[in-house]
MDTraj code that builds the backbone (N, CA, C; nanometers):
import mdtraj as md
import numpy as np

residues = "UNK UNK UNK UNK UNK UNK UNK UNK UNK UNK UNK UNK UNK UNK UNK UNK UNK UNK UNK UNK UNK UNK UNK UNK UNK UNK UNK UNK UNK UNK UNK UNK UNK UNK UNK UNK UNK UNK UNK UNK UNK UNK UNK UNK UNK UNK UNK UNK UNK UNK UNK UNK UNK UNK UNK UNK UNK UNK UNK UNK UNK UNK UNK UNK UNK UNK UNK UNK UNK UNK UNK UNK UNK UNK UNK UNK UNK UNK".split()
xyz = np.array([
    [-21.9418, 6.6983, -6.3947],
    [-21.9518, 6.5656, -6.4507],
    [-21.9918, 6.4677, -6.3401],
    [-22.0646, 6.3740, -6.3829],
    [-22.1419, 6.2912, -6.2719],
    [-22.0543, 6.1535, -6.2696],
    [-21.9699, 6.1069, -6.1952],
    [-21.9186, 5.9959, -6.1814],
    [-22.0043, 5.8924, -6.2052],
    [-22.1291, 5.8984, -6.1367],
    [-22.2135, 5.8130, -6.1163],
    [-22.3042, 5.7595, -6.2179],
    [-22.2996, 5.8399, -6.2883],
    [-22.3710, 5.8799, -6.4144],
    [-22.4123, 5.7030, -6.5127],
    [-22.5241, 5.6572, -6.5293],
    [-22.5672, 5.4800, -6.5875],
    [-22.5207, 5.4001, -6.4505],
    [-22.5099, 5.4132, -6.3590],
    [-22.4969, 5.2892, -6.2656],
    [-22.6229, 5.3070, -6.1852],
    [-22.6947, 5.1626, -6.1830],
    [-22.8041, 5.1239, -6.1558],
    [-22.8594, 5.1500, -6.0048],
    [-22.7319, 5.1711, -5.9278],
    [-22.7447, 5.2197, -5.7545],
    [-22.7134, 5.3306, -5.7856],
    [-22.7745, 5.3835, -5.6450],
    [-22.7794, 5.5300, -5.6059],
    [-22.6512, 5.5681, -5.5665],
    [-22.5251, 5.6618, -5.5560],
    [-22.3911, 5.7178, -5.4740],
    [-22.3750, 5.6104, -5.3695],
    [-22.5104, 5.6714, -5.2908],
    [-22.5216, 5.6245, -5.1656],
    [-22.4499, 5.4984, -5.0951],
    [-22.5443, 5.4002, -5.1933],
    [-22.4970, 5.2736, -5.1541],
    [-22.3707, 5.1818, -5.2318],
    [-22.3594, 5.3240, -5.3462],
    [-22.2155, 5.2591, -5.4280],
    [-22.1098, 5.3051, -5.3100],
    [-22.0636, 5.4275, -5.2214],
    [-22.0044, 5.4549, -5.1788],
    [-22.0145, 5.3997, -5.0224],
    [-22.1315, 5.3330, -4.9817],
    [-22.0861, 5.2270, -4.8730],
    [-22.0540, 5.1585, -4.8883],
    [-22.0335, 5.0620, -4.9859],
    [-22.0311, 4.9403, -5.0320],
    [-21.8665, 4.9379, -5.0478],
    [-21.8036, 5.0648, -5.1165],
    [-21.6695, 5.0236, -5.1366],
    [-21.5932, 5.1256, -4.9763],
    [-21.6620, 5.1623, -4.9186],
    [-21.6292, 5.2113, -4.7787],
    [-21.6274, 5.0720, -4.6908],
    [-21.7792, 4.9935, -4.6767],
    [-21.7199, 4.8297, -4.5735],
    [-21.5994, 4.7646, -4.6607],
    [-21.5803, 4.7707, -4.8066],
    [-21.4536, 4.6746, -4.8415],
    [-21.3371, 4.7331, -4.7799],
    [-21.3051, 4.8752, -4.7895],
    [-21.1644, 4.9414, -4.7725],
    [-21.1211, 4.9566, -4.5856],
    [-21.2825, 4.9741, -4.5475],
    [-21.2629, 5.0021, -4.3820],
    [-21.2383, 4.8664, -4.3429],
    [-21.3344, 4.7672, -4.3426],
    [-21.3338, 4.6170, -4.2451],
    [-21.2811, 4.5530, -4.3195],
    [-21.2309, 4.5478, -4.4182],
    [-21.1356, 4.4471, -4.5194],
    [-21.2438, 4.3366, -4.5409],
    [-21.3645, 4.3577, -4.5542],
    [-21.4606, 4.2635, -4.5986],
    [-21.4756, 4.2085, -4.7176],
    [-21.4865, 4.0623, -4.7146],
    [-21.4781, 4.0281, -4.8949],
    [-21.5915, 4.1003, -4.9526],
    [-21.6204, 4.0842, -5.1519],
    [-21.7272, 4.0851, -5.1980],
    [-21.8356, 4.0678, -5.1773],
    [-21.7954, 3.9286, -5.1465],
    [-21.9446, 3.8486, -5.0995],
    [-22.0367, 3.8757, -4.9612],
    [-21.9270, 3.9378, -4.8927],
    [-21.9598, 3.9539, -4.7239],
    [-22.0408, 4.0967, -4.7578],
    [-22.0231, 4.1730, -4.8355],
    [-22.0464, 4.3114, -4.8399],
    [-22.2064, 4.2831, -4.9279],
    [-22.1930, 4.2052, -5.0088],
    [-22.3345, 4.1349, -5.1011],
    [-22.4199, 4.1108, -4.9866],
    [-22.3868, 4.0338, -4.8880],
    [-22.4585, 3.9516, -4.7801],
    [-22.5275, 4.0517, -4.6881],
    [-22.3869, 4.1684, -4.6431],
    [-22.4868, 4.2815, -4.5931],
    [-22.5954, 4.3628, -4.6669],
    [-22.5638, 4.3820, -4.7599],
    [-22.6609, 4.4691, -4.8461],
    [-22.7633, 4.3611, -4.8584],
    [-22.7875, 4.2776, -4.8801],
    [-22.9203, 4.1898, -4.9034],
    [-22.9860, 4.1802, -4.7406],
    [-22.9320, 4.1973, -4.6335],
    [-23.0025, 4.1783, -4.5088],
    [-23.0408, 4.3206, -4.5238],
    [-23.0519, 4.4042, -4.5752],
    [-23.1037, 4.5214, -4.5717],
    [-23.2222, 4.5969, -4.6730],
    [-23.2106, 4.4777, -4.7980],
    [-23.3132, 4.4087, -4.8839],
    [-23.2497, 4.5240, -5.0230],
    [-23.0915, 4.5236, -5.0169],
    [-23.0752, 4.5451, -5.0965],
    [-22.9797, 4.4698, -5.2280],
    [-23.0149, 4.4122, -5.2946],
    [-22.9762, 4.2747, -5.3812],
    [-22.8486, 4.3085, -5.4779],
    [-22.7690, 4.2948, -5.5190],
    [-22.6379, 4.3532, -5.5740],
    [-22.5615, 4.2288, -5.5559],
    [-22.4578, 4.1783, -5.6578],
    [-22.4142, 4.0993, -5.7304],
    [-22.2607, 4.1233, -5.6367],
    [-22.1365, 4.0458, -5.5753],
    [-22.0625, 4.0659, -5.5518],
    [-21.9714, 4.1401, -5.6489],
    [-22.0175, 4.0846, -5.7851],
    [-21.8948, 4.1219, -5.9124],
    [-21.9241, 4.2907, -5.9433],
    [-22.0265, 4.3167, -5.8990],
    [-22.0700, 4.4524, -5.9086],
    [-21.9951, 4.5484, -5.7975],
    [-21.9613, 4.4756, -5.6931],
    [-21.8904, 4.5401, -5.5682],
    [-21.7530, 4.5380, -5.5994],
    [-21.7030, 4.4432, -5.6728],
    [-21.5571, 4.4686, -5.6985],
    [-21.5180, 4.5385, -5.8139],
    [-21.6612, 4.5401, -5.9396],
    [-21.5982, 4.7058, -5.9844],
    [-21.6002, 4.8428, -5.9245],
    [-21.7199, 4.7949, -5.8689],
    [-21.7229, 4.9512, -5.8270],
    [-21.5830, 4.9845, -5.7109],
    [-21.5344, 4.8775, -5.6565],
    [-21.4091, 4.8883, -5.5712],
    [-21.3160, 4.9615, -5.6473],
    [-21.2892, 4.9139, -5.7938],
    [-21.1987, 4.9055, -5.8870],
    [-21.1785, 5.0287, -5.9131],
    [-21.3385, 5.0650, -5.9494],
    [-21.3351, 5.2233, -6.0110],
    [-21.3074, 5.3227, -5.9087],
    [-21.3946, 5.3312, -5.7900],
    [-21.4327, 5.4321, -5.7492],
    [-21.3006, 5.4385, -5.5692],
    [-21.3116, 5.3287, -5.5603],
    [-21.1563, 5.3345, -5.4521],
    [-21.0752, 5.4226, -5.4583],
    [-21.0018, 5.4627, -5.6199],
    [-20.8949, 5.5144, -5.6167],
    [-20.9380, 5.6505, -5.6399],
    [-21.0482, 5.6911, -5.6566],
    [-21.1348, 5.8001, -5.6462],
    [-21.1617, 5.8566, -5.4852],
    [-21.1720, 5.8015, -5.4361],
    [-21.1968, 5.8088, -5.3009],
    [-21.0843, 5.8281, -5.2173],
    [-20.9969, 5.7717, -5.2385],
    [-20.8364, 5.7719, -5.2019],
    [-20.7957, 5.9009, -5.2468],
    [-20.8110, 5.9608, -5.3326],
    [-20.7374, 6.1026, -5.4341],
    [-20.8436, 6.2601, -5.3547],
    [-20.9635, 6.1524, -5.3025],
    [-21.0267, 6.3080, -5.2359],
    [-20.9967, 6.3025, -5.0999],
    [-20.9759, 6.2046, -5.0119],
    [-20.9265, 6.2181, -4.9259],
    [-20.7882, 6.2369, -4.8992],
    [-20.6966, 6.2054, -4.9825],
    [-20.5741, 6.3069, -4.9458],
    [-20.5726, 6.4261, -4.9994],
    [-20.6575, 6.4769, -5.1062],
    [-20.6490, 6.6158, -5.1142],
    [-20.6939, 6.6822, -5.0692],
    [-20.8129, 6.6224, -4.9279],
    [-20.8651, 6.7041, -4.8254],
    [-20.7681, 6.7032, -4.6803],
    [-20.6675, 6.6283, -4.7022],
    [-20.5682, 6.5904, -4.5956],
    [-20.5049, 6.7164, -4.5314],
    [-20.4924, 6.8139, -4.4376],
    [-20.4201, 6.9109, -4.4267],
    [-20.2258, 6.8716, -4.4019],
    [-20.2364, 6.7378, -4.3408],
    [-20.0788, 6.7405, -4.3253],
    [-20.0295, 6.7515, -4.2477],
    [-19.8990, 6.7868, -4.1987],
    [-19.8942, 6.8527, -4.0540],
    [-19.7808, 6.9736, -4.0851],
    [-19.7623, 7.0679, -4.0003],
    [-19.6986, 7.1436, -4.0014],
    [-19.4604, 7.0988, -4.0444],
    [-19.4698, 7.2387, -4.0537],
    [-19.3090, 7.1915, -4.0518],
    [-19.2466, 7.2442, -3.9266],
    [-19.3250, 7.2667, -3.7925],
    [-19.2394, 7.3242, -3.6711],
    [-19.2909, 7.2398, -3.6096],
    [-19.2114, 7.1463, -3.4839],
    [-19.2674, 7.0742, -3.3578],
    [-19.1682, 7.1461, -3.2680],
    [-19.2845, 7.1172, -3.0958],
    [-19.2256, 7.1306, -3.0099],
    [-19.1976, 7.0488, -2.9646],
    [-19.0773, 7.0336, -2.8886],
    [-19.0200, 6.9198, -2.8292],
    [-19.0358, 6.9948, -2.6509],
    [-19.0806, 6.8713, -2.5947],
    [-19.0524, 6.8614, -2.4345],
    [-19.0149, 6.7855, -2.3764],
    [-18.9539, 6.8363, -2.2747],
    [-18.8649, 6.7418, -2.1784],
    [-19.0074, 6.6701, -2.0830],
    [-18.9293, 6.5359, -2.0417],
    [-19.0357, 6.4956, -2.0003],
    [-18.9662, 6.4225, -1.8765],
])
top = md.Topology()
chain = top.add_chain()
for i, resn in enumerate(residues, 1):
    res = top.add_residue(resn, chain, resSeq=i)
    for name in ("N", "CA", "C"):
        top.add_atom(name, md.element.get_by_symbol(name[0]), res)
traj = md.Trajectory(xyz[None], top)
């Protein structure tokens, strides 16, 4: 099944777009502003669904790619 599936951008730039909001804590508009210096034109309100939708999507594959850490540590004297 294609997540992506009727949205007018490519993955690509849907999944940078909500990568500068979550990494640099960049507003909407700041993330609009970059994409247009790059001559790519997109609506802020378009960046905060796709935040909406696809964030918590993104969040659910990266901890299920998370390994974790073990249940043995070593301890040293120091």
């Amino acid at each position: 099944m294609n997540t992506y599936k009727r949205y007018r951008f490519p993955p690509d730039i849907i999944s940078y777009a909500v990568w500068l909001y979550y990494r640099f804590n960049l507003s909407h508009r700041d993330i609009e502003d970059l994409l247009a210096e790059r001559g790519i034109t997109v609506s802020h309100e378009s960046i905060r669904l796709w935040c909406i939708k696809f964030g918590a999507i993104y969040a659910h594959r990266l901890k299920r790619n998370h390994r974790g850490y073990g249940d043995t540590f070593f301890i040293d004297e120091v």
